[in-house]
C-alpha positions in Angstrom: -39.1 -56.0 227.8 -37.7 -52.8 228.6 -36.1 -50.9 232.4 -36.7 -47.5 232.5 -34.8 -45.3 235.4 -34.7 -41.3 235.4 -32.1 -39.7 236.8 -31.2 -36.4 239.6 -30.8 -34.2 236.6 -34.2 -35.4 235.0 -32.7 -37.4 232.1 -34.9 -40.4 231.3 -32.7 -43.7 230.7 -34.5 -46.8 228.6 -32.6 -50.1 228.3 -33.9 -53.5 226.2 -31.8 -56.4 226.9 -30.8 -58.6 223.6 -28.5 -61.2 224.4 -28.6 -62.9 221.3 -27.1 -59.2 219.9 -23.7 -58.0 219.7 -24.4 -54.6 218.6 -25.6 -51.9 221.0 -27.1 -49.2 220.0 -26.8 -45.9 221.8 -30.2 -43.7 220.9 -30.5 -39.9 222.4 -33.4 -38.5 221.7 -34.1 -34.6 222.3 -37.7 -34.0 222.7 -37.7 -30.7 219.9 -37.9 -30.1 215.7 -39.0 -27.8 213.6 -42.6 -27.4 215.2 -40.7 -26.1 218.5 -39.2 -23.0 216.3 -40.1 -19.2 215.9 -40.8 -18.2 212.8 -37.4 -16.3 211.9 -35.3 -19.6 213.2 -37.4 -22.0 210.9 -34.4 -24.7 209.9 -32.6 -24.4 213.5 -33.0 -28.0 215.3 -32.2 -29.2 211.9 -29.3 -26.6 211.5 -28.0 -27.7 214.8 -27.9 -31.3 214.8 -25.5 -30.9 211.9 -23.4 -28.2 213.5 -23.1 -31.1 216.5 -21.3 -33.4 214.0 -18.3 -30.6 213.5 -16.7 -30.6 216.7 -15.9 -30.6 220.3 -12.8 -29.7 222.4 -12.0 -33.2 222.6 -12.5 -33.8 219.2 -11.6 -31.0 217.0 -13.4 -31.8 213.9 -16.4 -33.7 212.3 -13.0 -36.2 210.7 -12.2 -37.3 214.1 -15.3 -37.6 215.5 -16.5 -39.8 212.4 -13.4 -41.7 212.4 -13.0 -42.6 216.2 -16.5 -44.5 215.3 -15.8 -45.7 212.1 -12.3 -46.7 213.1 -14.0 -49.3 215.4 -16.7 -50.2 212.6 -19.7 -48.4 213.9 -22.0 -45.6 212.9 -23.3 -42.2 213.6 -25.8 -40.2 212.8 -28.4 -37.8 213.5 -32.3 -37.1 212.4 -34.1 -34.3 212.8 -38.1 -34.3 212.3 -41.1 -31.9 213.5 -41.1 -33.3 216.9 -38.1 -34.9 218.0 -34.1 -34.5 217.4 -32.2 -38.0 217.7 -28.4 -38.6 217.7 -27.5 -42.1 217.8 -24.8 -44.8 217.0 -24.5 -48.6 216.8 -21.2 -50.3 217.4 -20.1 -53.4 218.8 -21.0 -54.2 222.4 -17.1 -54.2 223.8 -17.4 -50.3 222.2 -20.2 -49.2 223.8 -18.2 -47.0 226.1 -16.5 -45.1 223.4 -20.1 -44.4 221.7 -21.1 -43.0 225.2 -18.4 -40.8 225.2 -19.0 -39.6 221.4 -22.6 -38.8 221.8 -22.5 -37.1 225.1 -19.5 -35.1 223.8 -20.8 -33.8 221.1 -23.9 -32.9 222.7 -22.2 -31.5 225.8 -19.0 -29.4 224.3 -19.6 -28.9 220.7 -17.5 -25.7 219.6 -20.2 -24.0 217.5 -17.3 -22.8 215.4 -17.9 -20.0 213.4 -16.7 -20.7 210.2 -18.0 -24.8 210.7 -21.7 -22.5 211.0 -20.7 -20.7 207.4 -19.8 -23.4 205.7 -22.4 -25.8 206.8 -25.2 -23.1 206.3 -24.4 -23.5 202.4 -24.7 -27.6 202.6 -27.9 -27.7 203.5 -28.9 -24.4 201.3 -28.0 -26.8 198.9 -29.4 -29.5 200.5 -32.6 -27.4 200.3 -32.4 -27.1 196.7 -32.2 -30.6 196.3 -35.1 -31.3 197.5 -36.9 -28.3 194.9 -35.5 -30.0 192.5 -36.9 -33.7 193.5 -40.5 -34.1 193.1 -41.4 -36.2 195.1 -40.0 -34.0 198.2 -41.5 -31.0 197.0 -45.0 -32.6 196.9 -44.7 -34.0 200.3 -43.7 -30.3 201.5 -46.5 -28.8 199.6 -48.6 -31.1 201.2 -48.1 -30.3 204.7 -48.1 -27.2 203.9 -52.0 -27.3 203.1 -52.6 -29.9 205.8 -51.3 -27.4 208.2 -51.6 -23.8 206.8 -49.9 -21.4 208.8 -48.6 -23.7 211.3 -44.9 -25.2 212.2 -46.0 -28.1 211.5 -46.7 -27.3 207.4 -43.3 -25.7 207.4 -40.0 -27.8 205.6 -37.7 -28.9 208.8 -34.7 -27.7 207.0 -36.1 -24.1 206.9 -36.0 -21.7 204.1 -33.1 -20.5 202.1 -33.5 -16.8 203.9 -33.2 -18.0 207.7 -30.9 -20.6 207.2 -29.0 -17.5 205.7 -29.6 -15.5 208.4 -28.8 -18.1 211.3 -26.2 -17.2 213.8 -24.1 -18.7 216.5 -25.6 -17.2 219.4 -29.8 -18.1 217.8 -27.9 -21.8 218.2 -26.6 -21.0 221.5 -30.2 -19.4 222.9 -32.4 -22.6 221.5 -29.9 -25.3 222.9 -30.5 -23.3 226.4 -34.6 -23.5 225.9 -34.6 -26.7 224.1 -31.6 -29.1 224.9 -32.0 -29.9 228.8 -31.8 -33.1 230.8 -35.1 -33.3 231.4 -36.3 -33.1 227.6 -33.8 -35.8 226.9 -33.7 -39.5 226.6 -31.3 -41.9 226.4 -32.2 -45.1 224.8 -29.9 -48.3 224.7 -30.3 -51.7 223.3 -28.2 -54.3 223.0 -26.6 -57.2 225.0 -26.7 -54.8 228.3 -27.4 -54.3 231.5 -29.7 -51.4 233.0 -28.1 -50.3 236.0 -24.7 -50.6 234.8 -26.0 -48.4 231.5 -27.4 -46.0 234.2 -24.8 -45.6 236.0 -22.6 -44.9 233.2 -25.2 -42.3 231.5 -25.2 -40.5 235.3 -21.3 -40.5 234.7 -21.0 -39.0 231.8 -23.7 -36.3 232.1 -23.1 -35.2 235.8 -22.5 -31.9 234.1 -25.5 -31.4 232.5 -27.6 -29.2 235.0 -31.5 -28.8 234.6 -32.2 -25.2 232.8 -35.9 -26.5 233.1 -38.6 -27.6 230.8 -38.4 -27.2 227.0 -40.9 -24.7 225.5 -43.8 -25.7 224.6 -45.3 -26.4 220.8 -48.1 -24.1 219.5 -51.4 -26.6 219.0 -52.6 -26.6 215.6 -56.4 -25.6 215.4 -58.0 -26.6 212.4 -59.0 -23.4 209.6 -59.8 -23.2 206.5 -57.7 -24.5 204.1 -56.6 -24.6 199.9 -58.1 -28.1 198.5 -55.1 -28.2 195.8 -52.4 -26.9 195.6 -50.4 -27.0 191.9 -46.7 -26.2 191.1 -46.0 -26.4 187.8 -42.7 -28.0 186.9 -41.3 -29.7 183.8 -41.2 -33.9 184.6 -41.9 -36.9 182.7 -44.2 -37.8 185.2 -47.3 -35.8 187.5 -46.3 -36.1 191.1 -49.5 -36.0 193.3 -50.7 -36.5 197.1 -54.1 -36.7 198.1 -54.3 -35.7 201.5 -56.7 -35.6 204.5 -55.9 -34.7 208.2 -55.2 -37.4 210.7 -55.3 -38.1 214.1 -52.6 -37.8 217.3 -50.5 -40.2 218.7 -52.8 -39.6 221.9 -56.1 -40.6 219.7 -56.6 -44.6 220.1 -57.9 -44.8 216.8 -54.9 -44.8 215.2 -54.6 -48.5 215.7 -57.0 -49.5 213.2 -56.5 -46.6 211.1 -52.8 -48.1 211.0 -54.3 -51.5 209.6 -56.5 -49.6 207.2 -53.2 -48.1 205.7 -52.0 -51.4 205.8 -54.7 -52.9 203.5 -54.8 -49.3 201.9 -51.2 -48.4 200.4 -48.6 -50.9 202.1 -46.7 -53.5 200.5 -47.4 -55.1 196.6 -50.1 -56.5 198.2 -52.2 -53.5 199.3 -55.6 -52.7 197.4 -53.4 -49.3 196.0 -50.8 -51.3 194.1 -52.8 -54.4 192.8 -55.1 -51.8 191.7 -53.4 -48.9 190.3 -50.5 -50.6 189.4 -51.0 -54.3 188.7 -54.5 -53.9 186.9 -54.4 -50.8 185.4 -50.8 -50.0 184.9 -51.0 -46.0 186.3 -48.5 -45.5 188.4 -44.7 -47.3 188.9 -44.7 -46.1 192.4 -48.1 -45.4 194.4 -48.3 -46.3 198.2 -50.1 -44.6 201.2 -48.8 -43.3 204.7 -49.9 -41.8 208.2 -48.3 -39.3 210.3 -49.0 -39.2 213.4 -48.3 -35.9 216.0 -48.7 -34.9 219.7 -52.2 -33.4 218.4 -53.0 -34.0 215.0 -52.1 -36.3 212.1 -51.8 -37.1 208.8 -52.9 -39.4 206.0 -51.1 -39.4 202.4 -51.5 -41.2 199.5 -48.7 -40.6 197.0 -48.7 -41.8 193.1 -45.8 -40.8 190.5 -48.4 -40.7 186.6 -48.2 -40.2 183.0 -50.0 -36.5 182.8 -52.3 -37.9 180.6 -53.6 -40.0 182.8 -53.6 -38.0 186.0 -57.4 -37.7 186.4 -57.9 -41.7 185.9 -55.4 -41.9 188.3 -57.2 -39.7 191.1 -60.1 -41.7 190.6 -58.9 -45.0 190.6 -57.5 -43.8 194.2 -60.4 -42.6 195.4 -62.4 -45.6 194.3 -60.2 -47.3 197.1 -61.0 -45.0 199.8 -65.0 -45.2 199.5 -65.0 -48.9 199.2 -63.5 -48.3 203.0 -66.5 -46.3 204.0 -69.1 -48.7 202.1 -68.1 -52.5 202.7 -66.3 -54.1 205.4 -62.9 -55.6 204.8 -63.1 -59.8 204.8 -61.8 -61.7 207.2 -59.4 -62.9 205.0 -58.0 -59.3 204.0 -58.2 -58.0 207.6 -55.8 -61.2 208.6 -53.6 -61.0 205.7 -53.4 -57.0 206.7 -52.4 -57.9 210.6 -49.8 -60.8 210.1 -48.3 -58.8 207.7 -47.5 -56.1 210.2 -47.0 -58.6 213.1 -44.0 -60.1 211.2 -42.7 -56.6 209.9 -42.6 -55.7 213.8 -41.2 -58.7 214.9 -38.4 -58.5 212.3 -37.8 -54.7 213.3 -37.1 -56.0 216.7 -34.0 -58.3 215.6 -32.3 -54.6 215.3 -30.6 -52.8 218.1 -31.2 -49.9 216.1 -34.7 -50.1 215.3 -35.1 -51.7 219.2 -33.7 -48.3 220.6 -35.3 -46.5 218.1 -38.8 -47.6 219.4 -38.5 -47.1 222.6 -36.6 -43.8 222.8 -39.1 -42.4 219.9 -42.3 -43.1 221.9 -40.8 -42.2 225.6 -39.8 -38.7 224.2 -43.0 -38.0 222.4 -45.8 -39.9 225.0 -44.0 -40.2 227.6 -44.7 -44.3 228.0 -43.6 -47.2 225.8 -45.9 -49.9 224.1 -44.1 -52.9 224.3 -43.8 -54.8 221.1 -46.2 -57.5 223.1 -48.8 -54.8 223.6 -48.6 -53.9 220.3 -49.1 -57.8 218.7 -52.1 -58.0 221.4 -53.6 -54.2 219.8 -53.4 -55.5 216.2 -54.7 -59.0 217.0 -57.8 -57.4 218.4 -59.1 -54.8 215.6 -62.1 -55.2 214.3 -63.3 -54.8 210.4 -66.1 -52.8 212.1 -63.2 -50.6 213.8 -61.4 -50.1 210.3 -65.0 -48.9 208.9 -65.7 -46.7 211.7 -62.5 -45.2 211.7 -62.7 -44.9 207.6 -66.3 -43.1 208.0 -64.8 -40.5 210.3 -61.6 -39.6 209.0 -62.2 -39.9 204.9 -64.4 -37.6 204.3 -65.2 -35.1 201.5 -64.8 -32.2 202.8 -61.4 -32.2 204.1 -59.8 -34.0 201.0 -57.3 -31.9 199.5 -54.3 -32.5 196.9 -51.1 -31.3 195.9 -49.4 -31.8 192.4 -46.2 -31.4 191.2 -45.6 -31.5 187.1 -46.9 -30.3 184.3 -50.2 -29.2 184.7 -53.0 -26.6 183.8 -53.8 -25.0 186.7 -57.5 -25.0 186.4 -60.4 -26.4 188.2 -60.6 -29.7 186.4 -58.9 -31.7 189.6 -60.6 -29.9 192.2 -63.6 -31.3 190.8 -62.4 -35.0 191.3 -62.0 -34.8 195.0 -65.4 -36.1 195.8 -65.5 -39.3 198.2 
């Protein structure tokens, strides 16, 4: 069960009552990332949530501010993704004030200090580089970058080296007036609380934060053609691949049994990708499948670390999984197995202030209503095997397969030629 009230100044304010808790967990969600950014301030939200850990006028530097929360044993922290910032911290309920103040602090009066900017712009360059020199993140960045060619939302959410190079104080100080108002924002709180008092202590402590309007809006992605591979060559023990296919938006009610189908698919050591690829035929140490989904468009990812000897056995041994999905129904047996496994990974989310506030903030900020965790037990409980097939049959098809590969190989035709489903 959740309250939600919105206040004068257009904040939106979410509360889940957990007695049995005593954490609270303080979640403020911004509704902007990376696919919100012009092209020259690619990096920014994810620039600027770190630059909001350095400092206020209350609280001088990014040591105090950690320390006033981990001097009472709490945490902060911050996330940045494509279409949402969060900042959030968990502490014990008696310090649930003091996290208040924090958050709202450092969103409110951070200092933007100049030489915090030039010294945090070289972290995440390096940060950057780390994740060139990590396979596995470069192949999920090449990835997206053919699933969305051209578009924000096939772009890194740290930016480039070159414009977090070229970032200044006043590009931070022009997209926090576009992107960080009131009524873009949510606060969302679980814990052992009480909703109006959480409201009334939000409307407190943010009667300062006047409405500069609506956030810009994100430039739809529109389908064109697109690379079917995509190879970087790099010296690893192992090939690094994704086989990709576009997905569907958190709008499109097919993702509930596509969800299931990735559940069967690539989740757990009991999905068909790991008894098979793994467990029978000993290709892969890590293989698993994911789906992203966005305000209008999607993605679905399978991802396999393999010898490069056996890279093409592995491809195929994949894609063997993903026609059996179009040609045979899932058993009853499977399709159970698939739903009480996320019923119970659901349900033990929901022990978790964290993960509660997470949930709720998430989808309020992105769809602008909340699934209970009720409604979503009812949703899974009523897929169908026929709606897993359908949804199989008109997502997973041939022609908008692609892959990217990271490792050492030819760059040659050879793979192209095993994308057939």
């Amino acid at each position: 069960m959740y309250q939600k009230t919105t206040l004068k100044n257009g904040i939106r304010v979410i509360t889940s009552g957990m007695p049995y808790a005593r954490s609270v967990t303080l979640s403020i969600f911004i509704g902007t990332g990376s696919r919100y950014e012009k092209k020259r301030e690619m990096g920014i939200s994810h620039f600027l949530e770190h630059i909001l850990f350095k400092g206020t006028k209350k609280r001088p530097s990014s040591r105090v501010l950690s320390e006033t929360i981990e001097g009472v044993g709490g945490i902060l922290n911050g996330e940045t993704d494509k279409e949402l910032t969060v900042y959030w911290c968990k502490v014990a309920k008696p310090h649930f004030p003091l996290a208040l103040d924090v958050l709202t602090d450092m969103i409110l009066n951070s200092k933007f200090d100049p030489a915090e900017i030039i010294k945090e712009r070289q972290v995440i360059i390096e940060e950057i580089n780390r994740s060139k020199d990590s396979p596995s993140q470069l192949v999920d960045e090449l990835t997206d970058s053919i699933l969305f060619p051209g578009h924000q939302l096939g772009r890194d959410v740290a930016g480039t080296k070159k414009t977090v190079s070229t970032m200044t104080r006043e590009d931070m100080l022009d997209y926090v007036s576009r992107q960080y108002s009131p009524a873009n924002t949510v606060f969302s709180i679980a814990g052992d609380v009480n909703h109006d008092e959480m409201v009334s202590a939000i409307s407190t402590a943010t009667e300062g934060w006047q409405n500069y309007g609506m956030a810009a809006k994100y430039k739809p992605y529109i389908e064109r053609p697109n690379p079917r591979l995509c190879i970087q060559p790099k010296k690893t023990e192992q090939v690094h691949l994704c086989l990709a296919l576009p997905g569907i938006s958190l709008f499109d009610p097919r993702r509930y049994p596509l969800a299931l189908l990735n559940v069967i698919l690539g989740a757990g050591m009991s999905s068909r990708l790991f008894l098979e690829v793994r467990d029978r035929l000993g290709l892969a140490y890590s293989v698993h499948s994911y789906i992203d989904h966005y305000k209008d468009s999607g993605a679905i990812v399978i991802y396999a670390g393999v010898d490069p000897q056996k890279v093409s056995t592995a491809i195929s041994a994949i894609l063997e999984q993903l026609v059996r999905f179009k040609n045979e129904l899932v058993s009853e047996s499977e399709l159970l197995k698939a739903k009480e496994l996320s019923k119970g990974r659901l349900w033990l989310r929901m022990e978790d202030s964290y993960a509660v506030s997470g949930w709720l903030g998430g989808q309020e900020i992105l769809t602008g209503k909340v699934i209970t965790d009720d409604q979503m037990i009812n949703i899974i409980d009523s897929i169908t095997a026929q709606q897993v097939q359908d949804v199989a049959r008109e997502l997973l098809t041939e022609d908008k397969l692609r892959m990217a590969v990271v490792g050492h190989v030819a760059k040659d035709d050879s793979l192209q030629k095993l994308l057939k489903i």
